[in-house]
N, C-alpha and C positions, 0 to 999 in steps of 0.2 A: 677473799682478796689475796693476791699474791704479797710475796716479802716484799718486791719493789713498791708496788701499790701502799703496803704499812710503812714501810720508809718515808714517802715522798708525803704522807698525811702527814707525819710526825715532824717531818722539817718545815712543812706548811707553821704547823702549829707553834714549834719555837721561833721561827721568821716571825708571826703574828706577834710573839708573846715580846722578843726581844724589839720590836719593832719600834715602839713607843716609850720603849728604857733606853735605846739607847740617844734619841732625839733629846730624850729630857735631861740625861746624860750631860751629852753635848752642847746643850744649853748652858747650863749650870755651868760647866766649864767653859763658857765661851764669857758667862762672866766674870772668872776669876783671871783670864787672858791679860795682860798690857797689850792695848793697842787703839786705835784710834777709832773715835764712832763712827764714821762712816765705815771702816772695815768691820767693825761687832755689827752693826745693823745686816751688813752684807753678807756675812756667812750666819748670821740668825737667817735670812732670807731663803741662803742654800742650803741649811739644816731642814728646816722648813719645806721650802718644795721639793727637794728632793730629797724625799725621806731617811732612804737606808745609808744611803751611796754619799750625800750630803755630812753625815754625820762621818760617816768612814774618813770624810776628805778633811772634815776639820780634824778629830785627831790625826791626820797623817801630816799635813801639812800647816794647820791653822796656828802652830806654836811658834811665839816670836824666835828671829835668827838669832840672839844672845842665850835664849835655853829659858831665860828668866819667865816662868810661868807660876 
């Protein structure tokens, strides 16, 4: 197997391994969040379906606009 070939299996495998830490991550702090159930239901939902990217979007954006988390 070439070096590219060992690279792309080894980023497969932490993609894999981070995959499921970081959902559970994001959970967890979505509920220590202030904000309204119907918003925690809704980015529970985008955490959720869409996995990796879901989870990216709550930390980037999922923090209320006063900072207060």
């Amino acid at each position: 197997m070439t070096q590219i070939g060992n690279l792309l299996m080894v980023m497969n495998v932490v993609i894999l391994a981070l995959w499921p830490l970081l959902g559970v991550v994001a959970l967890f702090r979505l509920r220590s969040v202030e904000m309204s159930d119907v918003a925690r239901v809704g980015w529970a939902a985008v955490i959720l379906v869409i996995p990796v990217l879901g989870a990216i979007a709550f930390f980037l954006v999922g923090k209320p606009a006063n900072g207060k988390a």
